[in-house]
Phi, psi and omega in degrees: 000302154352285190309310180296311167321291154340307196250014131278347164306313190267318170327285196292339171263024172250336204260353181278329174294332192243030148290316182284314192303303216273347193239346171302311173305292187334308188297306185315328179269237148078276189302338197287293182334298159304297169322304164308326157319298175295327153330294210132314151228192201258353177278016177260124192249137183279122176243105182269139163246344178286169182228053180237197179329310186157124183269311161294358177276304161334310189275331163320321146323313200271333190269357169282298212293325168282322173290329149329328192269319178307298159005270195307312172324285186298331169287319197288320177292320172309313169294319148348307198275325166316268238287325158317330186296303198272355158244042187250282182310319171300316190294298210290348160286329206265339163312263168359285198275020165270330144343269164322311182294331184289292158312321168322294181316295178333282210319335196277327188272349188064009171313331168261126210222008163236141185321312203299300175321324193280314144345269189302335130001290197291308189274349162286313173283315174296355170280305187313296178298357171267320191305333180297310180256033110311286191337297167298336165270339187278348172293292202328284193324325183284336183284299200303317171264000164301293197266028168055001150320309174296128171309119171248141177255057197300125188212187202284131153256110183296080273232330170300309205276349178284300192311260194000287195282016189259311178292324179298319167300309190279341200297345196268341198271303199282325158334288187307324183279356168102005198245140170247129176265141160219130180261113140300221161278142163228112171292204159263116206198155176202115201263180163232134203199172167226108184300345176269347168265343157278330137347305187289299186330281164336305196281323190305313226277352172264339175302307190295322176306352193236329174283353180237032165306175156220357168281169151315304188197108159296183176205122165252121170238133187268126191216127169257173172225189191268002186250028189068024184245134188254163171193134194249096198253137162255188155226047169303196209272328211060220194208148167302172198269336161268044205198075066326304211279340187247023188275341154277001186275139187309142177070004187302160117230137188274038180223099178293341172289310183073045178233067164180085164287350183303314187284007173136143201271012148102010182254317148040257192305336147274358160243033139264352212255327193262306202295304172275355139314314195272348166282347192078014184266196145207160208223154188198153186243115160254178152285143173247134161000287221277340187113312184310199189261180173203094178255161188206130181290118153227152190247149153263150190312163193260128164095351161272000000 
């Protein structure tokens, strides 16, 4: 009995020791890991080679460690996209009503001293004050499709034939503005889409086109394919190639002075941009052939 006792005693202190060995390292990167973590940083990955318990606690660790760094990545660019935001609004508002306030002063001070000088005041504050409330609704709207408010309806759409009659309606309004529409073959396709925010789409997106024309009469062409990519080309001034990746971020303008605001609050192209997202599609900015800009629409198919 002596004996049996003795050698579950020396059993049980042998397998606890070399039970602590086996589990020791593993804890030990495990604990490195976490301290590095808590540190900040977050590029540090547990490198395990054995193929034993864990190698999946390890790999698990490491894939915790990327959704943590992706996390953080993405708070830092929001807040970014906040401070930005919020000096968009500031700048592209404190312009206008400094204006206004400026005329104001003129009317009050009696610096316009004619029927006509005062008309033109009047119609200098009613311009400033209409830009003031574009500004303020198109923020609503970017808020309203950020935080997934706006209804979006998406159902079968004919996508040829929306383009068609959509260029027809606008084409005499955009004339006048100096813009020429041109439709190329639209083959017959059919998406899932929501026509009245793809409207919006079309339009911000002709809008930006008419505003940065350099012809007498710019040309914008429009070309679809069967597989639901839409592309919209102008032959405008375009954008440097490192101002591509940012034309959809709130508030961009690739004129970095940001001296004119008048020509547009720089939200146009981030709420086609937010508006086709909430479609399931996605949209990207090239160079166009013509020298100019080129974005291009893709939908997804109706039944895919």
């Amino acid at each position: 009995m002596a004996a049996i006792v003795c050698s579950i005693l020396l059993t049980n202190r042998f397998l606890t020791r070399f039970v602590f060995r086996r589990i020791e390292a593993p804890l030990t990167l495990l604990a490195a890991g976490v301290r590095r973590i808590g540190e900040g940083d977050l590029d540090y990955r547990i490198s395990y080679g054995q193929p034993d318990e864990f190698a999946p606690v390890c790999t698990a660790f490491n894939e915790m460690a990327e959704r943590l760094k992706a996390s953080v990545e993405r708070t830092r660019r929001d807040e970014e996209s906040r401070k930005e935001l919020l000096a968009g609004i500031s700048h592209d508002l404190r312009s206008p009503l400094t204006s206004i306030q400026a005329y104001v002063e003129g009317l009050l001070d009696g610096v316009a001293r004619t029927d006509e000088a005062k008309e033109r005041y009047l119609r200098t504050i009613h311009a400033k004050a209409a830009d003031i409330d574009r500004l303020v609704s198109q923020l609503f709207l970017y808020a309203k499709l950020d935080l997934e408010g706006f209804p979006v309806v998406c159902g079968p759409l004919r996508l040829d034939r929306f383009m068609a009659e959509l260029v027809e309606e606008l084409s005499t309004d955009y004339r006048e503005r100096g813009l020429e529409l041109v439709t190329e073959d639209l083959p017959e396709v059919t998406v899932s889409a929501d026509p009245v925010q793809l409207r919006r789409v079309i339009t911000n997106l002709l809008d930006n086109s008419a505003k940065y024309k350099v012809k007498a009469v710019g040309r914008v062409s429009i070309s679809l394919d069967a597989g639901g990519r839409l592309t919209l080309s102008d032959d405008g001034p375009g954008v440097p190639e490192e101002a591509l990746p940012r034309l959809f971020d709130v508030f961009y303008r690739s004129d970095p002075a940001r001296k004119n605001p008048a020509g547009g609050s720089g939200l146009g192209l981030s709420i086609a941009a937010r508006a086709v997202q909430r479609m399931g599609g996605t949209i990207r900015a090239f160079h166009a052939p013509t020298g100019g800009l080129a974005i291009e629409i893709t939908l997804p198919l109706e039944g895919t």
